[in-house]
C-alpha positions as CSV (number, residue, x, y, z in Angstrom):
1,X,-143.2,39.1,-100.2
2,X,-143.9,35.6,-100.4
3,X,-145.3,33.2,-102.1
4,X,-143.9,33.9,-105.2
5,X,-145.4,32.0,-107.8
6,X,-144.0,33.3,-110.9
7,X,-140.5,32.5,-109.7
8,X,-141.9,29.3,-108.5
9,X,-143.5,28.4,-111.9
10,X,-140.1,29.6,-113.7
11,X,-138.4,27.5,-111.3
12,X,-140.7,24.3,-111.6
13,X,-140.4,24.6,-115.7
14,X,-136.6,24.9,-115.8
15,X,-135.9,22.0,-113.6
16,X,-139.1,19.6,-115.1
17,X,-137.9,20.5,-118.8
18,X,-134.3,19.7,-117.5
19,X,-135.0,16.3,-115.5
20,X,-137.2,15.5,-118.6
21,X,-134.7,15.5,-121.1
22,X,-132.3,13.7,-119.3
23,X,-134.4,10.6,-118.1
24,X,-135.6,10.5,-121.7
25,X,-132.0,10.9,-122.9
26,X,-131.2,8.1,-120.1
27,X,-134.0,6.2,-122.2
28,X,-132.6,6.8,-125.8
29,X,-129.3,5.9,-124.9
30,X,-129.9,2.7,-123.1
31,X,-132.4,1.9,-126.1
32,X,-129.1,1.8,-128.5
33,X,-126.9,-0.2,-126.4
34,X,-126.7,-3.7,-127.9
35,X,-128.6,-6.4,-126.2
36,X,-126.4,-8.9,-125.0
37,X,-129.4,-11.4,-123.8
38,X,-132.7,-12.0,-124.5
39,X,-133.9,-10.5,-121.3
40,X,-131.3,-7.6,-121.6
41,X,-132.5,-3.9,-120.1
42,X,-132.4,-2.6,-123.5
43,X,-134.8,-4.1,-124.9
44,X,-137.4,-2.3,-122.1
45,X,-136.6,1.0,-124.1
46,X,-136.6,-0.3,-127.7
47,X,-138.1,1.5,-130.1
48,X,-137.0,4.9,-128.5
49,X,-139.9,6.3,-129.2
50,X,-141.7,4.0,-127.0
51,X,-144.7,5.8,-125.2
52,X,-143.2,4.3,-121.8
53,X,-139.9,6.4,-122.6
54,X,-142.4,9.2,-123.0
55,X,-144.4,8.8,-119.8
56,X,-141.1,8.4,-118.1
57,X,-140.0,11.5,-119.1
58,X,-143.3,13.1,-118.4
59,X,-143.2,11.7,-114.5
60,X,-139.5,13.1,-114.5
61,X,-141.3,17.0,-115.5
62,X,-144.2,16.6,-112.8
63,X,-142.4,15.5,-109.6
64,X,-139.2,17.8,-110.2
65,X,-141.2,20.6,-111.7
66,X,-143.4,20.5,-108.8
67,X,-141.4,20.0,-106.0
68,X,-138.6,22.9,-107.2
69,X,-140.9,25.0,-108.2
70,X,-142.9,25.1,-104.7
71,X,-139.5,25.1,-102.9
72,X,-138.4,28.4,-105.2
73,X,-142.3,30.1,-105.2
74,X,-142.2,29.6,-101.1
75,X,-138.4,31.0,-100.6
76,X,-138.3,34.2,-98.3
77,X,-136.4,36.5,-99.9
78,X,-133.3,37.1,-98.8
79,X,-131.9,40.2,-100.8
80,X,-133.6,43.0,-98.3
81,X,-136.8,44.4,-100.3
82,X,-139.2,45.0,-98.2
């Protein structure tokens, strides 16, 4: 029987926690890369613990989260229970 929510919400926090960490790992890591200009990309992460990092992140969580997690929670299922 579908919707299933609770898979969908298990789903949605998997894949948001997942797509977080690695934008804000994409973040961290481009934060430590030396800065070969003055207008160098690294210098839009520095500090690393920059609130835009965060919010990055944090937009990663709520459009994968949401969109995987409705995808999952709206899934017929397709092992035969009835």
């Amino acid at each position: 029987m579908y919707p299933n929510f609770k898979k969908g919400l298990a789903v949605g926090l998997a894949a948001g926690f997942t797509s977080a960490v690695l934008v804000f790992g994409l973040c961290y890591w481009a934060s430590t890369l030396p800065a070969v200009s003055d207008v160098s990309l690294t210098w839009a992460f520095r500090p690393w613990w920059r609130s835009s990092n965060w919010m990055a992140a944090l937009w990663a969580f709520a459009f994968v989260g949401v969109v995987l997690g409705l995808l999952a929670a709206f899934r017929p299922d397709l092992n035969g229970k009835k």
